[in-house]
RODO-2510 file (C-alpha; in nm, 4 decimals, decimal comma):
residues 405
     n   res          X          Y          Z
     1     x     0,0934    -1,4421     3,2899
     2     x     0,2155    -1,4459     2,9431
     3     x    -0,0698    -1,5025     2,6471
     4     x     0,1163    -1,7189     2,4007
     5     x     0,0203    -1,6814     2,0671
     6     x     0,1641    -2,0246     1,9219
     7     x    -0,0407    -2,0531     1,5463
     8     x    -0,1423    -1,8218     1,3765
     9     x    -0,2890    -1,8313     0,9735
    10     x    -0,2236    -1,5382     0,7813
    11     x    -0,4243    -1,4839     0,4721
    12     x    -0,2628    -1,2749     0,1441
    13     x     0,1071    -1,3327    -0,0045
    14     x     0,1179    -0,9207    -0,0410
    15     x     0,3476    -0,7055     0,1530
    16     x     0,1021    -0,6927     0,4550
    17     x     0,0494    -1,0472     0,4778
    18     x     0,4316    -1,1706     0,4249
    19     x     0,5332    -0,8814     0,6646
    20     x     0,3292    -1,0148     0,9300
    21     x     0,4723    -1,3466     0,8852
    22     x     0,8464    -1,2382     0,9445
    23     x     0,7269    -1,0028     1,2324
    24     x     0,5744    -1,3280     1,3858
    25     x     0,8357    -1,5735     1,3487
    26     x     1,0828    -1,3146     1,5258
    27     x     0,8862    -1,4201     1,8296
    28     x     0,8524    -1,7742     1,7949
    29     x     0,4662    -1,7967     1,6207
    30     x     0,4087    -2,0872     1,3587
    31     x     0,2746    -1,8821     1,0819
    32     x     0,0784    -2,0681     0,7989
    33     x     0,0352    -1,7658     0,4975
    34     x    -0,2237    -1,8852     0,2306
    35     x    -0,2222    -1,7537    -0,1170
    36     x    -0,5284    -1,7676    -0,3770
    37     x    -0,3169    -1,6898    -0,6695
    38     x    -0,0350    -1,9694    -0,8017
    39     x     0,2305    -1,6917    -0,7183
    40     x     0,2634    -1,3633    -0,5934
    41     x     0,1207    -1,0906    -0,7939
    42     x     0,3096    -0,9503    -1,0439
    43     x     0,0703    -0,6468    -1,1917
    44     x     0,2173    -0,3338    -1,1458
    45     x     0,0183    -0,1877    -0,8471
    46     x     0,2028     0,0670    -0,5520
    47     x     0,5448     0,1730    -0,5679
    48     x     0,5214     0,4271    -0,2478
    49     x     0,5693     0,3743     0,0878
    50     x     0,5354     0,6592     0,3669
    51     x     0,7744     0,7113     0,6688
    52     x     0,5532     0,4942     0,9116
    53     x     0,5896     0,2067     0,6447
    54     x     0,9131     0,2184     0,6064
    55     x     0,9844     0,1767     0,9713
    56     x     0,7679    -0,1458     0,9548
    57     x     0,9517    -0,3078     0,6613
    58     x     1,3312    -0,2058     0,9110
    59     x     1,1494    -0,4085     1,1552
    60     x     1,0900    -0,6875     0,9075
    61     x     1,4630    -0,6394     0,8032
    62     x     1,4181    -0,6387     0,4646
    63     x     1,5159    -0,2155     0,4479
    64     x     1,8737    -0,2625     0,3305
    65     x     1,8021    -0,4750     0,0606
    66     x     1,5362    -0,2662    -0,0483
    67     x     1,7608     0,0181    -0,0239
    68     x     2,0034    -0,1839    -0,1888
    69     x     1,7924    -0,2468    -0,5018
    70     x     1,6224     0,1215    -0,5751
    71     x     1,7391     0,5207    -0,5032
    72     x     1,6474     0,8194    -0,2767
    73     x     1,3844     1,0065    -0,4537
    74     x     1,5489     1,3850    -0,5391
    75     x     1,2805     1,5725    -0,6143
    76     x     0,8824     1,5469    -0,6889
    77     x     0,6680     1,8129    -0,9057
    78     x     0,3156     1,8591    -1,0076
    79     x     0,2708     1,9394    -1,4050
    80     x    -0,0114     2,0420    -1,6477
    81     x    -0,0529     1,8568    -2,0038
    82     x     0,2429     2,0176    -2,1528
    83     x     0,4999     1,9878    -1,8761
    84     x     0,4467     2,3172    -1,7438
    85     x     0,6126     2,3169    -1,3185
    86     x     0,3133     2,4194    -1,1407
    87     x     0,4784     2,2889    -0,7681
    88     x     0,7227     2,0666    -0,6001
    89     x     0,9942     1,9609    -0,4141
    90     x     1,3495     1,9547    -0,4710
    91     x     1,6597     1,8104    -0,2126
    92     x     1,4896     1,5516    -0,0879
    93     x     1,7865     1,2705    -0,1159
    94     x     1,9444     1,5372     0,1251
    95     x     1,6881     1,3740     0,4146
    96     x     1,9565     1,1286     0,5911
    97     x     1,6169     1,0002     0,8292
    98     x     1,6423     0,5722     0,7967
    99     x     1,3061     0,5840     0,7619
   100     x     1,2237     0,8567     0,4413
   101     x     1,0163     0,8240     0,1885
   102     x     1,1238     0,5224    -0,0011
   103     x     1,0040     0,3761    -0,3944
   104     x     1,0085    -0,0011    -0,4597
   105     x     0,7386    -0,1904    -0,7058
   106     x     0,5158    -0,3880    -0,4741
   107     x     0,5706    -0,7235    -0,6326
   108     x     0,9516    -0,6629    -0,6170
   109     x     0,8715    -0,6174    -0,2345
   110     x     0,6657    -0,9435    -0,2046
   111     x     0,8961    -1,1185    -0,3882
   112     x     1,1583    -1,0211    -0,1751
   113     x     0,9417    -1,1038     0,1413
   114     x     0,8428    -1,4311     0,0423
   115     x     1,2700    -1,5096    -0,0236
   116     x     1,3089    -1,4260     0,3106
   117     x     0,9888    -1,5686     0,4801
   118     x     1,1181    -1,9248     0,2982
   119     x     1,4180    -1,9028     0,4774
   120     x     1,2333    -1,9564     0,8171
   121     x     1,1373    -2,2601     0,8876
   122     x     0,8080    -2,1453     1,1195
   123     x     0,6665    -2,0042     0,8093
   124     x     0,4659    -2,2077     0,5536
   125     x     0,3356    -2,0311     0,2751
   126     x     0,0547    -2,2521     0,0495
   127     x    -0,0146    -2,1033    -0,2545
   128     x    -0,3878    -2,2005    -0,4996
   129     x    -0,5151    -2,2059    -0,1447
   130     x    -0,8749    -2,0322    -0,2004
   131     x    -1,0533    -1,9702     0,1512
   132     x    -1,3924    -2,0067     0,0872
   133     x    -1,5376    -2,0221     0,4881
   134     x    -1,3929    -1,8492     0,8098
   135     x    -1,5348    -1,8995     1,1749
   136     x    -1,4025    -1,9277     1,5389
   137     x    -1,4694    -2,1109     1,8619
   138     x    -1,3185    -1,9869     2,2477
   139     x    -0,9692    -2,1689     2,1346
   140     x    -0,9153    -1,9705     1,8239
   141     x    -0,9938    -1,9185     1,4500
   142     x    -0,9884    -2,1154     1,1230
   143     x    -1,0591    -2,0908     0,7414
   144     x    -1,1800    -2,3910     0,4772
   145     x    -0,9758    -2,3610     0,1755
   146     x    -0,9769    -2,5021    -0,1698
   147     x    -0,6974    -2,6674    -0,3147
   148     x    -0,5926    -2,9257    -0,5537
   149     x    -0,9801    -3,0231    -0,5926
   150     x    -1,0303    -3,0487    -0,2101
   151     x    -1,1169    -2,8528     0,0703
   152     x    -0,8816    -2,8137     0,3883
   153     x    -0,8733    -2,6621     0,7096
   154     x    -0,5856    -2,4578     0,8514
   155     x    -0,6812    -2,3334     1,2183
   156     x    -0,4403    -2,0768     1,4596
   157     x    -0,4455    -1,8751     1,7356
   158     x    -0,6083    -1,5487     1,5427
   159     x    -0,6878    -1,5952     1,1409
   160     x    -0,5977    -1,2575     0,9818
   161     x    -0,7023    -1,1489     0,6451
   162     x    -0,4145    -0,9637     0,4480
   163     x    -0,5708    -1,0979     0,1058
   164     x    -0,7018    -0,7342    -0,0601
   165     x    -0,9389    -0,5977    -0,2180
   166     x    -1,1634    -0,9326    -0,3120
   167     x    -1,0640    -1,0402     0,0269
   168     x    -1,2302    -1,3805     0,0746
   169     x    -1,1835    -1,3371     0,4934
   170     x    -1,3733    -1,0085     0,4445
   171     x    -1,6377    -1,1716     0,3137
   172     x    -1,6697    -1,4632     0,4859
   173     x    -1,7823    -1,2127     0,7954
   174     x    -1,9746    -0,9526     0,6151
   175     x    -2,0620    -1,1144     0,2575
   176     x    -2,0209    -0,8543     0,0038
   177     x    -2,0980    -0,5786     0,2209
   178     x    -1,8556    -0,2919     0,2063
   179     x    -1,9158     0,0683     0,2926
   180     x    -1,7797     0,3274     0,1316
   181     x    -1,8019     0,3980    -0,2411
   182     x    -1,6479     0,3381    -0,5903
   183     x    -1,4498     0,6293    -0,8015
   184     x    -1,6167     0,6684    -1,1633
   185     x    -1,2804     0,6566    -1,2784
   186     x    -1,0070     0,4063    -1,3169
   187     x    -0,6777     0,3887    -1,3107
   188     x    -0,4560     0,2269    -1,5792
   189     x    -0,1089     0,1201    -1,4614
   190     x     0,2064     0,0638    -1,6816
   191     x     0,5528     0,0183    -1,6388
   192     x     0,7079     0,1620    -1,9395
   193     x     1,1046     0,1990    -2,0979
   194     x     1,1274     0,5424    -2,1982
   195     x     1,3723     0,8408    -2,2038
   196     x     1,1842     1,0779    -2,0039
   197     x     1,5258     1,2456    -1,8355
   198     x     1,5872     1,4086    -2,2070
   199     x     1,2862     1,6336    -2,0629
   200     x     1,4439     1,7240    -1,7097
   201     x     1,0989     1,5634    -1,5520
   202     x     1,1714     1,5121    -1,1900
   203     x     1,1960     1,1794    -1,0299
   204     x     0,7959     1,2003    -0,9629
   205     x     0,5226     1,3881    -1,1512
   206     x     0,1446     1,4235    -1,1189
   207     x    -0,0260     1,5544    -1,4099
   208     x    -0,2871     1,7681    -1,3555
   209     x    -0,5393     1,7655    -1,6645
   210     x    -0,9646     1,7753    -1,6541
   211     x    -0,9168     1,4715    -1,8702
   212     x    -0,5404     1,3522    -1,9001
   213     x    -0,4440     1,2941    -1,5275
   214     x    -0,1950     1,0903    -1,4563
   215     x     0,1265     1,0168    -1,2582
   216     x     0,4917     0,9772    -1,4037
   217     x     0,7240     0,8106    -1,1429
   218     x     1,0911     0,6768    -1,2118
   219     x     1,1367     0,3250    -1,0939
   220     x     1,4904     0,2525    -1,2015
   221     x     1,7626     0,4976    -1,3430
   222     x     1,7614     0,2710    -1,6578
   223     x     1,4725     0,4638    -1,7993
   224     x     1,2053     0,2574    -1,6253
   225     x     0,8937     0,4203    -1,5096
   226     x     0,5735     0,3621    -1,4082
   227     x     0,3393     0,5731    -1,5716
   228     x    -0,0416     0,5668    -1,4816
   229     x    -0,3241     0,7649    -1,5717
   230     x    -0,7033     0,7881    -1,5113
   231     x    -0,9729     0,6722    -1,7893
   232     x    -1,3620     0,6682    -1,7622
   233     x    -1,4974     0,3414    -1,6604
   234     x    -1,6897     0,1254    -1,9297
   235     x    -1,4015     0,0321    -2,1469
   236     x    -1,3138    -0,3354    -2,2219
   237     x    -0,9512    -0,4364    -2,1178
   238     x    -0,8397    -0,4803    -2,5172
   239     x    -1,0298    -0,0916    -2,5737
   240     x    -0,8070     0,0432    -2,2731
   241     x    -0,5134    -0,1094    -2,4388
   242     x    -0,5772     0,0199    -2,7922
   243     x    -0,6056     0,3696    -2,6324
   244     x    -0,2699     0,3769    -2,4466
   245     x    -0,1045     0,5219    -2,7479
   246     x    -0,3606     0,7825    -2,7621
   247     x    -0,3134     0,8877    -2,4097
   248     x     0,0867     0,8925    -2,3900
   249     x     0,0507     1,1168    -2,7291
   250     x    -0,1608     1,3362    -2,5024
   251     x     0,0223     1,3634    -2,1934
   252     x     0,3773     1,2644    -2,2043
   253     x     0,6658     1,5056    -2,2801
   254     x     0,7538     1,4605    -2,6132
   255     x     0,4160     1,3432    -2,7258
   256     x     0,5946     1,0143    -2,8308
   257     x     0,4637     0,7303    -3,1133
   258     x     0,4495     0,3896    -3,0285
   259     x     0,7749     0,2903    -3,1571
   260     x     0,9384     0,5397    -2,9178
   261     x     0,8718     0,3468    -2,6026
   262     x     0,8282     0,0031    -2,5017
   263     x     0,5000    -0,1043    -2,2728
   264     x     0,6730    -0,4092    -1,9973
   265     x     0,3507    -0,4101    -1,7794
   266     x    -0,0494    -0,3066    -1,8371
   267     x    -0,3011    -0,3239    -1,5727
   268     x    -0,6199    -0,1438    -1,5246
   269     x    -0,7809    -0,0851    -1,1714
   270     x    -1,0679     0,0273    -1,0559
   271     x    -1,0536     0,2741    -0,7545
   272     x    -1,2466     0,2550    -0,4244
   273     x    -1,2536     0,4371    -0,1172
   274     x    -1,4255     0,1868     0,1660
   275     x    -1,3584     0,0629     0,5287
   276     x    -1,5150    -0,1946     0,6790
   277     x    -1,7167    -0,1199     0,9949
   278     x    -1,4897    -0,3588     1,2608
   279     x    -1,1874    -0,4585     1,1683
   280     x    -1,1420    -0,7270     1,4297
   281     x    -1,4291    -0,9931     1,5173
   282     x    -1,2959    -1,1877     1,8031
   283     x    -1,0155    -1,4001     1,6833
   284     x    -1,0289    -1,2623     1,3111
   285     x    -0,8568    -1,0134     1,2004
   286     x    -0,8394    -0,7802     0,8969
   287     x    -0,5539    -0,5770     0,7374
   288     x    -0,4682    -0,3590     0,4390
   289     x    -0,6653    -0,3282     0,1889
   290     x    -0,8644    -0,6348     0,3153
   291     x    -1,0128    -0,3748     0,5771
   292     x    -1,0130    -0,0316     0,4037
   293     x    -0,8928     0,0742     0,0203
   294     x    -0,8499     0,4081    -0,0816
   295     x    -0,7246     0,5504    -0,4328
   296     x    -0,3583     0,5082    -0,4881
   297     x    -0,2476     0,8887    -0,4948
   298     x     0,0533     0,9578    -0,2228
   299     x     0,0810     0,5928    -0,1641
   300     x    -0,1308     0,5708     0,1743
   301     x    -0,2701     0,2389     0,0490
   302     x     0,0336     0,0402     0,1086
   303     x     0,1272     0,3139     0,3870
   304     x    -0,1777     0,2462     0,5765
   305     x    -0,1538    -0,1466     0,5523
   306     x     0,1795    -0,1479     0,6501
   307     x     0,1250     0,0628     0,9446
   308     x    -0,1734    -0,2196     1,0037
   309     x     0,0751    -0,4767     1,0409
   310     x     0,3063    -0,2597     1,2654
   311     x     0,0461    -0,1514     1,5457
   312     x    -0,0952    -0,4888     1,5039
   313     x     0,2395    -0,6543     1,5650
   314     x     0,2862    -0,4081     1,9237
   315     x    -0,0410    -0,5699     2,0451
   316     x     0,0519    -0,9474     1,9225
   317     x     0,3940    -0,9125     2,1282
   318     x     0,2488    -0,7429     2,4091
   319     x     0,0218    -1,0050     2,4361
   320     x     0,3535    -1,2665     2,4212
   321     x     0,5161    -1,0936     2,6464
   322     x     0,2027    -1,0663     2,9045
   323     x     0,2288    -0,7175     2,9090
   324     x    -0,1041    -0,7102     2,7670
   325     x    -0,4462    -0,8740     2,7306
   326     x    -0,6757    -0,9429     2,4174
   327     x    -0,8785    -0,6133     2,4851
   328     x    -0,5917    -0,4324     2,2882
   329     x    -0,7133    -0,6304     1,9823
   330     x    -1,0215    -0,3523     2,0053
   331     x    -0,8545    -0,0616     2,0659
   332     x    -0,6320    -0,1691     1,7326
   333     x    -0,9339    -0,1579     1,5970
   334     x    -1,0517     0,1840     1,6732
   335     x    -0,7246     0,3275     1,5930
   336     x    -0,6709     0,1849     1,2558
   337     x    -0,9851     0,2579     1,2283
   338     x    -0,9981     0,6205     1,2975
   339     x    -0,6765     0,7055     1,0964
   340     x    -0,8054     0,5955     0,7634
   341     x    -1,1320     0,7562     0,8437
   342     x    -0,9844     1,1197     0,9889
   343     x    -0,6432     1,1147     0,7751
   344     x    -0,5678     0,8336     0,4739
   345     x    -0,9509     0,8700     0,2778
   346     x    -0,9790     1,2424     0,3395
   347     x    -0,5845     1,3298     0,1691
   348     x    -0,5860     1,0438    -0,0429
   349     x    -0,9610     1,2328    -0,2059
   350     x    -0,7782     1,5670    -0,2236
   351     x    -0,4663     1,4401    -0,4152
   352     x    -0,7363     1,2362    -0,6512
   353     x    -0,9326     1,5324    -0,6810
   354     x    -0,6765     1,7731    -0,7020
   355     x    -0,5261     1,5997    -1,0831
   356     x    -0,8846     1,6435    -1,2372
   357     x    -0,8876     1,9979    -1,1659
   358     x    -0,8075     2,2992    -1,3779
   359     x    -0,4079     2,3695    -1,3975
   360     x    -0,4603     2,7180    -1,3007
   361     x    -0,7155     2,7199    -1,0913
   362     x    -0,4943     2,4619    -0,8572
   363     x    -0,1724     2,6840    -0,9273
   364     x    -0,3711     2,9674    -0,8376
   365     x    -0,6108     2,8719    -0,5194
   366     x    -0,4763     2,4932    -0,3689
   367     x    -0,3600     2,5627    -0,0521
   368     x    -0,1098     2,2538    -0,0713
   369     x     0,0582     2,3993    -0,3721
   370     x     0,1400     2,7445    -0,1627
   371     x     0,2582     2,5570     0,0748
   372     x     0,4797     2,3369    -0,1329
   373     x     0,5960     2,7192    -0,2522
   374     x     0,6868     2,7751     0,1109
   375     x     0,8967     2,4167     0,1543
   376     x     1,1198     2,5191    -0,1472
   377     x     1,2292     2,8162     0,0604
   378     x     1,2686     2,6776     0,3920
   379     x     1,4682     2,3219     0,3831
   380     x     1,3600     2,3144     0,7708
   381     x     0,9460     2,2887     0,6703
   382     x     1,0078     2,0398     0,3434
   383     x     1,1216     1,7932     0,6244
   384     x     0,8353     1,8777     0,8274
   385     x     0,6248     1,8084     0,5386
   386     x     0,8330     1,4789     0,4300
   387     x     0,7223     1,3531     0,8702
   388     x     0,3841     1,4317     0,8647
   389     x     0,2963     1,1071     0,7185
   390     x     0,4125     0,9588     1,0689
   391     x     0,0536     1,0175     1,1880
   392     x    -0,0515     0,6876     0,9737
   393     x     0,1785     0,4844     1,2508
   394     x     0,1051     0,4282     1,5781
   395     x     0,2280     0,2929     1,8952
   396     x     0,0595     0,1000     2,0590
   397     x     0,2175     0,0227     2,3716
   398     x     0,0699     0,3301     2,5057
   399     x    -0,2333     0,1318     2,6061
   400     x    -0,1012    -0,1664     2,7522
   401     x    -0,2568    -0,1336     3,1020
   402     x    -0,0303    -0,0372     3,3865
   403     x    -0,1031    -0,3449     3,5542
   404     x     0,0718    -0,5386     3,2976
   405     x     0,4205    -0,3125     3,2566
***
């Protein structure tokens, strides 16, 4: 017998939670998505996205338009402070797979989302809605929120938290606990107009500097990019923004003045790496960043949310379709669990790590970088490389029980 999921509230207007949504109201569910903020958020956070996530957002079927709206990313290099090639990538807009690697501003993507999740009329989505309380009964799960002076209730099937970092779900089941711990270094993130193709950068750098780390990525082929780069933590946000000159003198090519380039976004962030301990309690749920962070290095932030939402989605319509029962909630659990753990904190560390290091010792000694020497000389292991992020997805069909195929 079928388990319908009819309701279901959906906490976070960011590409997890207005993923979900769509991925729900494919299969019928009344989705309510509630928003703390008075729109989506516009800082300049992620741009990357991993195979495995972009075979959630073709599911969603938002890919053309994102395809539509950004380019295949030709090649990728790691630099020192004065520009010098120490590895890379080249050919990769040769990779015909639908779901490559794919670059797209995270608030263009959950702008896009929420123009799509408008257009269908099971989705709601209530923005200066502040949860401040969630529990559950047999029947299902709710959250109190604040708005407009009052306090509501929205209730569902399953409540799950898509709402970040400062998720208020998160806390409402484990206060501010959190394990993990908190990099004593953050990470400053501009978008910035600037003619860095009069240098022959590639399309994606990572500067690799003791003290000037950073990452140089093109977002349009207008001479957009997002540049980002680490500072101690301790600085106010107006010191941080009277040093940005300071620190594009240092590591950009062309050691450029002020008046050379224009600063469109600025937005510090402090980095974590932390999972929570269960990421399902009974009829609450928690996704992306809500459940686990990590540093932003090779994108497996928004990777591994994404990939949430997909595996999550394979147990919600198994559970439609009766081909399942609620015990594959748990095993969700373990095995988003267990991939941040074993694969998305442990590689997103060494590509932190890796920037801070000595140019020539990590030239010299990193075993990634010899391999990356290997990839340029065999097209056949670049690709390879380019799938490995696949592991980050999973299927989770495989554990429907047999009784219920």
């Amino acid at each position: 017998m079928a388990n319908q999921i009819k309701e279901v509230v959906i906490v976070g207007a960011g590409p997890t939670g207005l993923t979900l949504a769509l991925l729900l109201a494919k299969r019928a569910v009344k989705v309510h998505v509630l928003e703390s903020l008075e729109q989506v958020d516009q800082r300049p956070r992620g741009v990357a996205y991993g195979t495995p996530a972009v075979r959630v957002l073709g599911r969603a079927g938002v890919l053309d338009e994102i395809r539509a709206q950004t380019f295949d990313i030709r090649n990728m290099s790691w630099r020192d402070i004065n520009g010098q090639y120490l590895a890379g990538l080249e050919g990769l807009a040769e990779n015909e797979n639908p779901d490559r690697f794919c670059l797209f501003p995270v608030h263009k993507l959950s702008n896009l989302l929420l123009e799509h999740g408008r257009t269908q009329p099971l989705i709601s989505v209530h923005f200066s809605h502040k949860v401040v309380g969630a529990n559950q009964d047999a029947n299902g799960a709710w959250v109190e929120v604040e708005a407009n002076g009052t306090t509501t209730t929205f209730r569902g099937d399953y409540v799950i938290g898509c709402d970040g970092a400062a998720s208020g779900v998160r806390k409402a089941l484990y206060g501010d606990e959190y394990p993990g711990f908190t990099w004593q270094k953050q990470l400053i993130a501009t978008n910035v107009r600037y003619n860095v193709d009069q240098f022959k950068w590639s399309d994606l750098q990572w500067i690799v500097d003791p003290k000037h780390w950073g990452v140089v990525c093109r977002l349009e082929d207008g001479g957009i990019w997002r540049i980002a780069y680490g500072e101690e933590l301790g600085y106010s946000n107006e010191e941080l923004r009277e040093r940005l000159a300071m620190k594009f003198k240092e590591f950009l090519p062309g050691r450029p003045n002020p008046e050379d380039y224009e600063v469109l976004r600025f937005s510090p962030f402090v980095m974590h790496q932390r999972c929570v301990e269960k990421m399902r309690q009974g009829k609450i749920l928690l996704c992306g960043d809500a459940a686990h962070l990590c540093n932003p290095m090779g994108g497996l932030g928004l990777t591994g949310g994404l990939s949430d939402i997909g595996s999550l989605v394979d147990c919600f319509y198994g559970l439609i379709d009766g081909k399942t029962d609620d015990s594959i909630l748990d095993k969700w659990d373990e095995v988003r669990r267990n991939i941040y753990n074993e694969y998305i904190s442990p590689l997103s560390t060494m590509n932190l790590e890796r920037l801070f290091k000595d140019p020539c010792e990590v030239k010299a000694n990193d075993p990634f970088f010899k391999l990356m020497d290997q990839a340029t000389k065999d097209p056949n292991l670049a690709k390879d490389l380019q799938m490995q992020e696949m592991i980050i997805g999973h299927d989770m069909t495989q554990y429907f029980a047999k009784e219920y195929k």
